[in-house]
C-alpha positions in Angstrom: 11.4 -48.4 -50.7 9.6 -49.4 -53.8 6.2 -50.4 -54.1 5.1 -54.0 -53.8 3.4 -53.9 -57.7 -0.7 -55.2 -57.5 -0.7 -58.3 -59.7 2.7 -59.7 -57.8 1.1 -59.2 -54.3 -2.3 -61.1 -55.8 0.4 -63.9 -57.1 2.5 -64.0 -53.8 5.3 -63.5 -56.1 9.1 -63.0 -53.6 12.6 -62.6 -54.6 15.7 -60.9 -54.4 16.7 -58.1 -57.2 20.5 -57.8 -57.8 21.6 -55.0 -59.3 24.5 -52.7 -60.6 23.5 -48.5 -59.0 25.7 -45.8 -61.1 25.7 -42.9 -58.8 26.2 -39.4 -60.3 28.7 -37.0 -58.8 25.5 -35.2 -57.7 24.6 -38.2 -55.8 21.5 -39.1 -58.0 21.2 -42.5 -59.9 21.8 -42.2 -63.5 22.2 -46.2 -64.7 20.1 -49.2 -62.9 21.2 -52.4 -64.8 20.0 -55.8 -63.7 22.7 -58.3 -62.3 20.5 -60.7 -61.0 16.7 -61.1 -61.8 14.1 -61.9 -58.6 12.7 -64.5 -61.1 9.8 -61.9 -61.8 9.8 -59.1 -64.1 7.2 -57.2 -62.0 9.7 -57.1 -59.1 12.4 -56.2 -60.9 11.1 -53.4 -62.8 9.7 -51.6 -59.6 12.3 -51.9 -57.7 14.5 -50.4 -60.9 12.3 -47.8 -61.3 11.9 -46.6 -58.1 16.1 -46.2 -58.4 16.0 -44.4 -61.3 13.3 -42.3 -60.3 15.1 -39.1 -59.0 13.7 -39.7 -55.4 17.0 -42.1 -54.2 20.1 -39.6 -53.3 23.1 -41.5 -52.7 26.8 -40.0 -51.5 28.7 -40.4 -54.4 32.1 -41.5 -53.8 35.2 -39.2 -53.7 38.8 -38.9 -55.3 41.3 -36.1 -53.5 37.7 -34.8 -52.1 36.0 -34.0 -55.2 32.5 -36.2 -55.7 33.2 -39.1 -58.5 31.0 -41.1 -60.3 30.3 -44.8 -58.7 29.7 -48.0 -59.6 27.7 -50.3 -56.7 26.1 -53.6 -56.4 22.4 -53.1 -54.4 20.3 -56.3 -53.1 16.8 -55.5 -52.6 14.5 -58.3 -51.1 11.0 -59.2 -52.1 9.0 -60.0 -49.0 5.1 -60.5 -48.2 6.1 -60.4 -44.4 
């Protein structure tokens, strides 16, 4: 779970990231693009970041059994709740 960043919990700033996850055979994320923007480029980045950071392991999908690089679509929500 990524960080809420300072200056968007100060401006009460909430949204919903879409975005496109590439997931490595070795089930770490290599590609984080943007499909949809929470209308705040705080959000956005930290919940990119935190993706791309090394510390998200996914299961990568599988062909015949042997781990395939994998394209999926990830919504994260921005909540002060």
């Amino acid at each position: 779970k990524p960080e809420y960043p300072r200056a968007s919990l100060r401006n009460e700033e909430t949204g919903m990231t879409t975005l496109s996850v590439v997931t490595g055979a070795d089930g770490l994320v290599s590609e984080v693009t943007i499909i949809k923007s929470s209308g705040f480029r705080g959000l956005d980045n930290a919940v990119r970041a935190q993706l791309l950071s090394g510390s998200c392991r996914n299961k990568p999908g599988t062909v015949d059994g042997k781990p395939q690089t994998t394209t999926t679509q990830v919504q994260y929500l921005w909540s002060l709740d």
